[in-house]
C-alpha positions as CSV (number, residue, x, y, z in Angstrom):
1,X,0.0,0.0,0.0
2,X,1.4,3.6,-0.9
3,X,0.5,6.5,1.4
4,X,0.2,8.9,-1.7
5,X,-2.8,11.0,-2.3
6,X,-4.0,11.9,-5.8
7,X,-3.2,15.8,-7.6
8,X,-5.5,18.0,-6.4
9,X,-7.5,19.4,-9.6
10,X,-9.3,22.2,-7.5
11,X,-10.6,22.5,-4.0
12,X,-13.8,20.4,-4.8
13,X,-12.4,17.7,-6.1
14,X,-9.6,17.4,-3.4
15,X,-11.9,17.8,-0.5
16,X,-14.3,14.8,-2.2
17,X,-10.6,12.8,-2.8
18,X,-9.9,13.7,1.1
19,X,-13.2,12.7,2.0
20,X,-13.2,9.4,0.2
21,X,-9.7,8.4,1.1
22,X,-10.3,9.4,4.8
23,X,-13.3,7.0,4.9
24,X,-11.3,4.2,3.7
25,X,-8.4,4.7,5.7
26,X,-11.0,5.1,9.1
27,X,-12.7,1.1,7.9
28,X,-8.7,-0.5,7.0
29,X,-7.2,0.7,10.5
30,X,-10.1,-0.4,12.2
31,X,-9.8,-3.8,10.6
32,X,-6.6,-3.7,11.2
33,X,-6.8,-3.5,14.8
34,X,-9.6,-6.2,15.4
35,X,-7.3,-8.1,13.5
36,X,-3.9,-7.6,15.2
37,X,-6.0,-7.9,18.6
38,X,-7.9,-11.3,17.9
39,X,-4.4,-12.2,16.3
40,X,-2.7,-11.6,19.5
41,X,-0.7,-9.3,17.0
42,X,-0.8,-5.6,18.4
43,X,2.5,-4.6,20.1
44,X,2.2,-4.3,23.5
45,X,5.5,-2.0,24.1
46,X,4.9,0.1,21.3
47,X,1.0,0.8,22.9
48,X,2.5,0.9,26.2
49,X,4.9,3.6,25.4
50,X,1.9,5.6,23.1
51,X,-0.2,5.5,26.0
52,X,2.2,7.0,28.1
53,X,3.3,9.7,25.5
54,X,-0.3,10.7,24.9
55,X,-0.9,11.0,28.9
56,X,1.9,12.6,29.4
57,X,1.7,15.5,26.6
58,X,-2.7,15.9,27.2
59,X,-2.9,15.4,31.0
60,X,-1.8,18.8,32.2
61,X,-3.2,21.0,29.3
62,X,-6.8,19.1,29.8
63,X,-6.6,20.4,33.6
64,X,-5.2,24.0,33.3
65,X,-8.5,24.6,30.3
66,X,-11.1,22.5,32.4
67,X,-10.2,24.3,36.1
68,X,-10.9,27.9,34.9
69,X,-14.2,26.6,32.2
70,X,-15.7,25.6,35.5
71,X,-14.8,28.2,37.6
72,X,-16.7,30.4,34.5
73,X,-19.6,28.4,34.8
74,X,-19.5,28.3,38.3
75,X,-19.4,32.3,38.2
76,X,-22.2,32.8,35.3
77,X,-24.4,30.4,37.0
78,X,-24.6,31.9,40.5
79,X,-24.7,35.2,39.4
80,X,-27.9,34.3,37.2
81,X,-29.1,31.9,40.2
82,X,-28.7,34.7,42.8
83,X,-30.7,37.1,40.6
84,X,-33.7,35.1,40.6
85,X,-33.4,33.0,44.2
86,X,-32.0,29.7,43.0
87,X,-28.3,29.3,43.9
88,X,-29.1,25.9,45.2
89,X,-30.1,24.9,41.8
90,X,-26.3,25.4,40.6
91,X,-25.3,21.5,40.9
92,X,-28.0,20.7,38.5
93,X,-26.9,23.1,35.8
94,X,-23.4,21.6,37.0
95,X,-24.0,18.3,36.5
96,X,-25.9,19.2,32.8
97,X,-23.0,21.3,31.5
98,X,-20.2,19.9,32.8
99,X,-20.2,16.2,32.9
100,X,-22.9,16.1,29.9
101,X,-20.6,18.5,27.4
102,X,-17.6,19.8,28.6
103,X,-15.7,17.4,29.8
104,X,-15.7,15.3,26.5
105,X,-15.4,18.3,24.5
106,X,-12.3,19.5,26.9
107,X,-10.9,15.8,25.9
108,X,-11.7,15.9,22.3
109,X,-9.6,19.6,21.9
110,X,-6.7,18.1,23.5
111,X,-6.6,15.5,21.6
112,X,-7.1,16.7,18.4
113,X,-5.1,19.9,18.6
114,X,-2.3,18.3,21.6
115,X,-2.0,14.4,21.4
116,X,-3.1,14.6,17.1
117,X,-0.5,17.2,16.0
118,X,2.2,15.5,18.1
119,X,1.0,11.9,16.7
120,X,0.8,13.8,13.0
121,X,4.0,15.3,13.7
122,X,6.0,11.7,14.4
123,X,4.1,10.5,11.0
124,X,4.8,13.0,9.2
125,X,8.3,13.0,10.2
126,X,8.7,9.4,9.4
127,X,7.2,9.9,6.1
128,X,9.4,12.3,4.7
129,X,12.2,10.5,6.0
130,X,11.4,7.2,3.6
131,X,11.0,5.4,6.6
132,X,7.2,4.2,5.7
133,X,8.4,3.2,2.3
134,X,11.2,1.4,3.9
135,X,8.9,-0.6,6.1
136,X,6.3,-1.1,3.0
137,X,9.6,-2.8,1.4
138,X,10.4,-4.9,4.4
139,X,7.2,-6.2,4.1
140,X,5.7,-4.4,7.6
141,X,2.2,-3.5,7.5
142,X,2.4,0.0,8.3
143,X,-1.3,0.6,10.0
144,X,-0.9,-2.4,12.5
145,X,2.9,-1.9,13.6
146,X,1.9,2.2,13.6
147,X,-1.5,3.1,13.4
148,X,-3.0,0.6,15.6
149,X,-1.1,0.8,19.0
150,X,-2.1,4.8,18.6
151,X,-5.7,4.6,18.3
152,X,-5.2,1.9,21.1
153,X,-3.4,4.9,23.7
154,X,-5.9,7.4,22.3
155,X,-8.8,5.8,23.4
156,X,-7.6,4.9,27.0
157,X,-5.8,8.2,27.5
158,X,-9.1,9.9,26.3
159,X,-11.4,7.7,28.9
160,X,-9.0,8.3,31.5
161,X,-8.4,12.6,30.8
162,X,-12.4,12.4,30.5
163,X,-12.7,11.2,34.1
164,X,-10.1,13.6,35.7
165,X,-11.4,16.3,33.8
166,X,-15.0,15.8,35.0
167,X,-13.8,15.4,38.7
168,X,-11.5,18.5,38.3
169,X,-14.5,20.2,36.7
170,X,-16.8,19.5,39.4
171,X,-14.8,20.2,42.2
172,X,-14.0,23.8,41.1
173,X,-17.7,24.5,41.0
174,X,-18.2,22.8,44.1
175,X,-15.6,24.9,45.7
176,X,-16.7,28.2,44.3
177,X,-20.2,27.5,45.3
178,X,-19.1,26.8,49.4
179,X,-15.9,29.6,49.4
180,X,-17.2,32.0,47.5
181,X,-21.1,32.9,47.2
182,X,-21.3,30.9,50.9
183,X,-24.2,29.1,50.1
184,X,-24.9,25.6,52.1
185,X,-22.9,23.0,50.4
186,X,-26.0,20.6,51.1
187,X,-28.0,22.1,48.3
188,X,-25.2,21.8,45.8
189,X,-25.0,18.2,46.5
190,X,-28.6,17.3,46.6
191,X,-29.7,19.1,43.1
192,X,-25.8,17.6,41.4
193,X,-27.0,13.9,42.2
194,X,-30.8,14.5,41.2
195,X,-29.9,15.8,38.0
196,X,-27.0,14.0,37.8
197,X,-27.2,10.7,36.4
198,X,-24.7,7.9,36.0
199,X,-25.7,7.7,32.6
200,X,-24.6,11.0,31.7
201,X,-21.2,10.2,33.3
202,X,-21.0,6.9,31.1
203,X,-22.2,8.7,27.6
204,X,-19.4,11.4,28.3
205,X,-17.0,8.7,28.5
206,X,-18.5,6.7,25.0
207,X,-17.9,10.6,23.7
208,X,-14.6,10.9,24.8
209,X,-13.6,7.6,23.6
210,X,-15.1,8.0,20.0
211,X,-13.3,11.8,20.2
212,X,-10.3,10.6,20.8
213,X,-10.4,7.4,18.1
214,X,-11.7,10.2,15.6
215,X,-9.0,12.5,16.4
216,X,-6.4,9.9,15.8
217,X,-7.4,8.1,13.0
218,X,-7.6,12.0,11.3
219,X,-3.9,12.4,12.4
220,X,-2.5,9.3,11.4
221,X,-4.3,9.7,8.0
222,X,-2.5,13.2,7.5
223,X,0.8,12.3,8.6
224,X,1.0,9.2,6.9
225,X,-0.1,10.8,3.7
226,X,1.4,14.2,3.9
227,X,4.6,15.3,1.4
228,X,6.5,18.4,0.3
229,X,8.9,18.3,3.5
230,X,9.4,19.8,6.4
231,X,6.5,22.6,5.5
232,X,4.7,19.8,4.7
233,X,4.5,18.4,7.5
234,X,3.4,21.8,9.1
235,X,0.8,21.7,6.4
236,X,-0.3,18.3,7.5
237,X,-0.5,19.2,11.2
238,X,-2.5,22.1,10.7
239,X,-5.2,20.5,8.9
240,X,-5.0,17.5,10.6
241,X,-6.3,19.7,13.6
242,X,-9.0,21.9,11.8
243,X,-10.0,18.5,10.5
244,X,-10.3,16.6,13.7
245,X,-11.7,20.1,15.6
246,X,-14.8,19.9,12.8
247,X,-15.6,16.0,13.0
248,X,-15.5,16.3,16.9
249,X,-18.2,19.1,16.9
250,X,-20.3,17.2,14.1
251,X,-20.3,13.6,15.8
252,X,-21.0,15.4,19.3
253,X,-23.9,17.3,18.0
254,X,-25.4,13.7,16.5
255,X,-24.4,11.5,19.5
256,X,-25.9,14.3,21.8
257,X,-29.2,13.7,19.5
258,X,-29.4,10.6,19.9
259,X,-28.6,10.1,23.3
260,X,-31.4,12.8,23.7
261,X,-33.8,10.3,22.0
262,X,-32.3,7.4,24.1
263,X,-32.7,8.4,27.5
264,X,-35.1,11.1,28.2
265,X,-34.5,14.0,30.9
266,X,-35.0,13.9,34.7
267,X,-38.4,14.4,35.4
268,X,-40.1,14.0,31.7
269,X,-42.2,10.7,32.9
């Protein structure tokens, strides 16, 4: 298999060709890793030492955006809530915002635009280098030896981020609500877990896990498939980001739909 894309004849025609290729690369990776996993195939090390890398670069940026996005909410909810007499009603507009959107969304940025350009980048790299090509002539299937322990790392580094991020997310509301309007931290508690549900918690997961797995597959598609050099490489990164950023917003808005359809609000029966 060559990582080459066709000649762009004009942006229509290269976005369909992008499109088409994308889709195709998205079913063969997947394949690729059922197979290498039911094959007792997939390199442990080499998923080992993704997962860590992916952590290690998402981990910290994921905390510092998802502290001061609560805090904001925390702030733009008890402002409203005081106006009108319901600042115990802040845990339920906590629990809808926070553990139902953000969180997964605050996952799915970093990511795409953190743990994807760096994966892109190392692709990329590799690519310009001949060092695909060299494994293509060796005989190694590139997607399993490369692709495969990524998307592995990106979907338990997302999962994981997703929790923390909730927890930190949570907690910084929770705080501003006792410390800082000094309202009883009974009523926060008692409206988070009625309008809190567990499902919510596990759907933000499913969300981050399928963010992350897109992200990926969008940055190992670009890297593996970018030319020109160096500035190609740059070229790939960037639109392996705006790429990934789109797709996340897209699927959320049809997974949100239909887990709308799914499970119906608290108190609609």
């Amino acid at each position: 298999m060559t990582y080459e894309l066709p000649a762009a004849k004009g942006p229509v025609r290269d976005v369909a060709n992008q499109g088409g290729y994308l889709i195709g690369f998205t079913v063969l990776s997947i394949v690729a890793l059922a197979r290498a996993v039911l094959r007792r195939r997939l390199s442990l090390s080499e998923t080992v030492t993704q997962t860590l890398f992916v952590g290690r670069v998402s981990t910290g940026p994921s905390l510092l955006l998802m502290i001061p996005i609560g805090v904001f909410i925390a702030v733009s909810v008890g402002e409203l809530a005081g106006r009108i007499g319901a600042g115990g009603y802040s845990g339920a507009v906590v629990a809808f915002i926070i553990v139902g959107q953000a969180a997964a969304l605050v996952c799915a940025l970093m990511m795409a635009g953190v743990a994807g350009s760096a994966i892109c980048t190392d692709l990329g790299s590799r690519k310009i280098r001949e060092e695909i090509d060299a494994m293509e002539v060796m005989g190694l299937d590139v997607i399993e030896r490369l692709v495969a322990p990524r998307l592995v790392a990106a979907v338990v580094v997302s999962v994981a981020l997703c929790a923390m991020v909730t927890f930190g997310g949570v907690m910084a509301c929770y705080l501003y609500h006792i410390y800082v309007q000094h309202l009883p931290a009974g009523t926060f508690m008692a409206t988070f877990s009625q309008y809190g549900r567990m499902s919510d918690f596990v759907m933000a997961l499913v969300k981050a896990a399928i963010f992350g797995l897109t992200s990926t597959l969008v940055a190992t598609f670009k890297g593996l498939h970018c030319k020109g050099g160096p500035r190609g490489v740059a070229d790939a990164v960037n639109e392996a980001v705006v790429i990934a950023f789109a797709l996340v917003f897209i699927v959320n808005t049809a997974l949100s739909a239909v887990y709308t359809i799914i499970v119906p609000a608290v108190g609609a029966y």
